[in-house]
C-alpha positions as CSV (number, residue, x, y, z in Angstrom):
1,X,-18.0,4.5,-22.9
2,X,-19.1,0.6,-22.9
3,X,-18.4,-1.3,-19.2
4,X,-15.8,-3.2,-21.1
5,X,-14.1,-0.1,-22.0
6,X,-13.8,1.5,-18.9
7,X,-13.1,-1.7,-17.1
8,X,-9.8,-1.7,-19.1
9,X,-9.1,1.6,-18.6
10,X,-9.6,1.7,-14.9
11,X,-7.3,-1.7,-14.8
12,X,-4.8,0.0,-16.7
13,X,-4.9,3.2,-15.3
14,X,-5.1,1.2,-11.5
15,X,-2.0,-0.4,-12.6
16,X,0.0,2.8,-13.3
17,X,-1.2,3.9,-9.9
18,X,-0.1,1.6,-8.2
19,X,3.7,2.0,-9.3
20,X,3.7,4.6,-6.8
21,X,2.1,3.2,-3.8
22,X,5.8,0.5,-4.0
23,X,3.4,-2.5,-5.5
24,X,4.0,-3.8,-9.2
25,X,2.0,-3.2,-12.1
26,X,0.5,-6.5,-12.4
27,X,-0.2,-6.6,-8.5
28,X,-2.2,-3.6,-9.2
29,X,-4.1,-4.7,-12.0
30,X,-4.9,-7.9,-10.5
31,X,-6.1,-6.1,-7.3
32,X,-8.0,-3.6,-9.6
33,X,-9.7,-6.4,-11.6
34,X,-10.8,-8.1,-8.2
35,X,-12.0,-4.5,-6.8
36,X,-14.4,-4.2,-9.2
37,X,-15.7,-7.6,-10.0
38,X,-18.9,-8.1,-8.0
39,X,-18.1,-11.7,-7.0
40,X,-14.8,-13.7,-5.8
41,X,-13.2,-14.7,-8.7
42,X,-10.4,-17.7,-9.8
43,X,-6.9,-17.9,-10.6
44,X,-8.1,-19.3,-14.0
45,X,-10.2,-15.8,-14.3
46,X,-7.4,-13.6,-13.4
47,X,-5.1,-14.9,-16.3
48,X,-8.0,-14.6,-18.8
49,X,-8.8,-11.2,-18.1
50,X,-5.6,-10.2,-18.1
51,X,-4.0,-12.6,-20.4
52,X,-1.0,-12.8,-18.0
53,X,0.8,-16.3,-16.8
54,X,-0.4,-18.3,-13.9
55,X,3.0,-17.8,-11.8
56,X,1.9,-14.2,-12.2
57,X,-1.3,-14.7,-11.2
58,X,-0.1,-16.9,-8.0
59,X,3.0,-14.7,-7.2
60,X,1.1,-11.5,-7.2
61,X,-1.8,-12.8,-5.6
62,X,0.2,-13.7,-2.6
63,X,1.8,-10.7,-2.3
64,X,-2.0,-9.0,-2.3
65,X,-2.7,-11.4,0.3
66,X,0.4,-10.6,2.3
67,X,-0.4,-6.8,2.0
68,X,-3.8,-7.9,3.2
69,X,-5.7,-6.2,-0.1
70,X,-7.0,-9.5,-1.0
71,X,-8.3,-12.3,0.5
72,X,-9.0,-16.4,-0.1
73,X,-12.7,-17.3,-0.4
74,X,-13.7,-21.2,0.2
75,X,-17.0,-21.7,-1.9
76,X,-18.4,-24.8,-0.8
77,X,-18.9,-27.2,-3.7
78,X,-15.5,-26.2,-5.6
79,X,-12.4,-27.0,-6.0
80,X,-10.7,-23.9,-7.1
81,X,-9.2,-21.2,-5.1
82,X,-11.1,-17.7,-5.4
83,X,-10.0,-14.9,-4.4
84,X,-11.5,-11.3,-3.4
85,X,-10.5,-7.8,-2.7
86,X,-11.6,-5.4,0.1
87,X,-14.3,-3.1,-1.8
88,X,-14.3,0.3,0.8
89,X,-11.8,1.9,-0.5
90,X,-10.9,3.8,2.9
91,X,-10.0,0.4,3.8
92,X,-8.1,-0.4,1.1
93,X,-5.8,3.3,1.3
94,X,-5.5,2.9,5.1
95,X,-4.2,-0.7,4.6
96,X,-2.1,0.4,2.0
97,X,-0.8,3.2,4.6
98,X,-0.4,0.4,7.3
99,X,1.9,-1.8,4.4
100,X,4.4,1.2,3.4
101,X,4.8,2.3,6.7
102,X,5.8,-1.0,8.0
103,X,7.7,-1.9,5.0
104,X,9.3,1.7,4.7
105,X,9.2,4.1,7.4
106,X,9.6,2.1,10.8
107,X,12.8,0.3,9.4
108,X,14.0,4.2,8.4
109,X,13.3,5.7,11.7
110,X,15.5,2.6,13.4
111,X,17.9,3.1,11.3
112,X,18.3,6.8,11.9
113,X,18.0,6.8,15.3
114,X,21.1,4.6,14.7
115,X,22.9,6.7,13.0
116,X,22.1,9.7,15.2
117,X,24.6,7.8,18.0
118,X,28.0,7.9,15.9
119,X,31.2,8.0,17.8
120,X,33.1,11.3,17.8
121,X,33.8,14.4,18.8
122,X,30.4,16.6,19.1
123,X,32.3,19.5,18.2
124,X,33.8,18.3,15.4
125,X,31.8,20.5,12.1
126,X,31.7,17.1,10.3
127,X,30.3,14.9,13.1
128,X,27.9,17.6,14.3
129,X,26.6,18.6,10.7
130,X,25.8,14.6,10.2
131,X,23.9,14.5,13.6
132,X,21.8,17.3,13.2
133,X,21.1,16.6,9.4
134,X,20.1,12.9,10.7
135,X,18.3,14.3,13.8
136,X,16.4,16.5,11.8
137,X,15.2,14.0,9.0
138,X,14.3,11.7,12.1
139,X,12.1,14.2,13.9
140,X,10.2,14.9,10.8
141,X,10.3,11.1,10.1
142,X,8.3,10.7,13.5
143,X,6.1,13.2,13.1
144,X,5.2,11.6,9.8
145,X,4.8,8.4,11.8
146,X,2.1,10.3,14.5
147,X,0.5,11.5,11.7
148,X,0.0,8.2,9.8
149,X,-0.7,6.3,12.8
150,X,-3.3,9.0,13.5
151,X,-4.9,8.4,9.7
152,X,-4.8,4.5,10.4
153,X,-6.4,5.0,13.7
154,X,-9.3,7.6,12.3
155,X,-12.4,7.5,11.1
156,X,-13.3,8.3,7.2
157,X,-15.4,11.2,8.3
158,X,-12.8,12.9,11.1
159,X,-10.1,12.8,8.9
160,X,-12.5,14.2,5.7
161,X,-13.8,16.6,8.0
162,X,-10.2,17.6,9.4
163,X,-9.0,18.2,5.6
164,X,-12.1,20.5,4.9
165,X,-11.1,22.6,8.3
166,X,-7.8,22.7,7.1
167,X,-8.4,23.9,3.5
168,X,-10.7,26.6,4.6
């Protein structure tokens, strides 16, 4: 397979990805592109090579930004914005842990432990199915939490080395 090839392919295939990590297709392309391009690249380059519009390119690349998977460079000398992504890839999935969890689970936990203090009579079967259906999905909601804080927190190597232990 020819560099051009698999560029594509991993830009496509990045893309699909990142449908399930809650970011766009074209965000994930355009962060794919800049993962694998060896130097901080323009806004001019990002439509080329992917022969998408230049809101696009400016929408997604702020949402990148925002997410804190990409980043402005200032070459001196130019006038053009360039822009870069984060190229450890431990970085980038922990980040990417740090985004959804923010995003998704902290305003789900606050919103169950909401729900967990309904008015009503505990002894109602109704009001005390709810409670312990939402208490339940809470506790495991937290543990997730501990768990993810505890990845965001790690080392590449503990947590590697925790998954081998585990799978033995």
């Amino acid at each position: 397979m020819k560099l051009t090839e698999a560029k594509a392919q991993f830009i496509s295939s990045w893309g699909a990805f990142g449908t399930h990590w809650g970011i766009n297709r074209t965000m994930a392309q355009i962060h794919a592109l800049l993962l694998i391009s060896p130097d901080p690249i323009t806004q001019d380059d990002i439509m080329e090579q992917l022969s998408i519009s230049r809101g696009n390119v400016n929408m997604n690349t702020r949402d990148l930004i925002g997410w804190g998977l990409v980043e402005r460079v200032l070459i001196p000398g130019e006038r053009k914005e360039f822009f870069s992504a984060e190229k450890d890839i431990w970085k980038v999935a922990t980040q990417i842990i740090k985004e959804r969890k923010k995003r998704e689970l902290d305003p789900m936990l606050k919103l169950l432990a909401q729900l967990e203090q309904i008015e009503g009579d505990k002894k109602d079967r109704e009001v005390k199915q709810f409670t312990e259906t939402i208490s339940g999905i809470r506790k495991f909601g937290g543990q997730a939490d501990k768990v993810l804080d505890v990845m965001i927190k790690a080392d590449e190597n503990w947590v590697l080395n925790s998954l081998l232990k585990f799978f033995k």
